[in-house]
Backbone as CSV, one residue per row, in Angstrom:
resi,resn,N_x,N_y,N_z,CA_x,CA_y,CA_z,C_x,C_y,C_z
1,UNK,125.069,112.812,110.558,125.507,113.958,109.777,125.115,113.750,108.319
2,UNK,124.684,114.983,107.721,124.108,114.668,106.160,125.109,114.957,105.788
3,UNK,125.600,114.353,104.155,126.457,115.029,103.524,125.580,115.518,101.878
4,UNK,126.498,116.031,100.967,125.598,115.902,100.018,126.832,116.301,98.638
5,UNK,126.549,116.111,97.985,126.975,116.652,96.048,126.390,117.083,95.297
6,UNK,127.113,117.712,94.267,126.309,118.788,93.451,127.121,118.506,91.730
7,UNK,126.654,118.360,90.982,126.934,118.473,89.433,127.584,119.662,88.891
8,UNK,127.062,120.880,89.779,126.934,122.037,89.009,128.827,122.751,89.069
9,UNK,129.115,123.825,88.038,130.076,124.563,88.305,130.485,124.815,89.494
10,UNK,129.909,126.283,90.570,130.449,126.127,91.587,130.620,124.709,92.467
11,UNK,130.275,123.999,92.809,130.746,122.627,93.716,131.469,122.106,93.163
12,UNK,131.810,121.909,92.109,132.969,121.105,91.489,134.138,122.186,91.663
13,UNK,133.888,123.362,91.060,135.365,123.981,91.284,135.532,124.593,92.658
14,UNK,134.892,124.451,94.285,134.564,125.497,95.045,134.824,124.061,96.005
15,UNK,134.338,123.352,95.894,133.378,122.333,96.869,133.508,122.556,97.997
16,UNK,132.841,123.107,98.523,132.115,124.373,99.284,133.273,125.006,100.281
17,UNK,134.101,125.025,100.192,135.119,125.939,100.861,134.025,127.639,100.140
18,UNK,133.749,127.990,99.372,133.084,129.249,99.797,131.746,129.079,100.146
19,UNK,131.313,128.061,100.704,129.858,127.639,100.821,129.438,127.020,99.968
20,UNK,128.006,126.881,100.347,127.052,125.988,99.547,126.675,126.309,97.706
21,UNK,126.419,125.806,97.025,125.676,126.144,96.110,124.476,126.307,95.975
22,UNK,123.939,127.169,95.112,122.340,127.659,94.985,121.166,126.392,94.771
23,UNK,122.061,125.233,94.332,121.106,123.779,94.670,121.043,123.151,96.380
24,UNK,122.288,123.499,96.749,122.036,123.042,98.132,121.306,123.962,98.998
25,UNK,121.455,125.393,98.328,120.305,125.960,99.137,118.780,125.783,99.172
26,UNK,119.164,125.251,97.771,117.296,125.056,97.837,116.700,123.642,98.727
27,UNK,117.798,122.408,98.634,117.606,121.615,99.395,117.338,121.713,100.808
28,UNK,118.058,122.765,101.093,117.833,122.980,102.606,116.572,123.814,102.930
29,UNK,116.319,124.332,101.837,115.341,124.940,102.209,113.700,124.393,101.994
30,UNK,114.172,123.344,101.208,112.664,122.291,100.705,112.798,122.011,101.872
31,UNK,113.844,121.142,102.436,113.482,120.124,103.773,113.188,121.062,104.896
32,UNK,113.785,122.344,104.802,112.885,123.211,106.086,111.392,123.301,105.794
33,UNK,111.122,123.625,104.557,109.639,123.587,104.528,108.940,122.773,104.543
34,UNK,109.378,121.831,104.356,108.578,120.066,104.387,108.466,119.977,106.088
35,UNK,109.688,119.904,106.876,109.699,119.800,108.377,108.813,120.272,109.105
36,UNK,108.418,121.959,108.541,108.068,122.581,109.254,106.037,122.640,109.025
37,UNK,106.067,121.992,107.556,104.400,121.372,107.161,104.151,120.028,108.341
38,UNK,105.206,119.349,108.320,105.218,117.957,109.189,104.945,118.431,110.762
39,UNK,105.555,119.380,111.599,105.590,119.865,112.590,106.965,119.525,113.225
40,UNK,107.984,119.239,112.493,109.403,118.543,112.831,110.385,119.471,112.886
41,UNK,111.586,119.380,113.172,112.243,119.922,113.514,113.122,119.527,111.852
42,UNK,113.850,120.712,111.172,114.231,120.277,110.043,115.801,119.852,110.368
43,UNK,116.189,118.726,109.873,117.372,118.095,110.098,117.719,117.033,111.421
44,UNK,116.464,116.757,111.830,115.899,116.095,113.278,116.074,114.502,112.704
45,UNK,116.737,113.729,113.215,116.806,112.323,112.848,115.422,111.858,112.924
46,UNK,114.810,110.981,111.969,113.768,110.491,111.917,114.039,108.903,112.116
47,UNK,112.482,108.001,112.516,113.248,106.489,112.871,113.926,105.862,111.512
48,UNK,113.222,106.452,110.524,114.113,105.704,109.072,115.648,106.133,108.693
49,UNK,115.986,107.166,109.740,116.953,107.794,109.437,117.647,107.948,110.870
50,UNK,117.803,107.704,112.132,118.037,107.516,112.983,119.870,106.882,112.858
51,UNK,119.942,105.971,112.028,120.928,105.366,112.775,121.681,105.065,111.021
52,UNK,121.529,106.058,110.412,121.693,105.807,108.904,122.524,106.942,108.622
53,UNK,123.574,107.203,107.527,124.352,109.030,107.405,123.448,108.567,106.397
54,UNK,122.518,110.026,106.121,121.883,110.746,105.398,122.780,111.612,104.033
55,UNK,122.297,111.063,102.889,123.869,111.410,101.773,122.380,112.354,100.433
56,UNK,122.665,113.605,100.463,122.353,114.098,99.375,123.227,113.967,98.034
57,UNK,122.280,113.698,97.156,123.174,113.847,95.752,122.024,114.710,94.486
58,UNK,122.544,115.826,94.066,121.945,116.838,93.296,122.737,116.747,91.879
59,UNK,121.737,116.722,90.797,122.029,116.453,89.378,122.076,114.768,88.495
């Protein structure tokens, strides 16, 4: 399971009980586009990441 954090206003006062912030969207959406250049499935355990929690941190 990934988790992740954010610097910004909403996540600090929200943290994400109304959802994500406009940084985590973009994260999710780099790694969809990276996945999908790779031919991968985005959010697909990889062997470097297999057996590791995956921790975003933004700011």
């Amino acid at each position: 399971m990934a988790t992740g954090e954010c610097q910004c206003d909403h996540f600090i006062r929200l943290r994400m009980t109304k959802g994500p912030c406009e940084h985590m969207l973009a994260l999710r959406l780099a790694t969809a586009s990276a996945a999908l250049a790779l031919g991968t499935t985005a959010g697909a355990p990889t062997p470097a990441t297999d057996s590791e929690e995956r921790t975003a941190s933004i700011g």
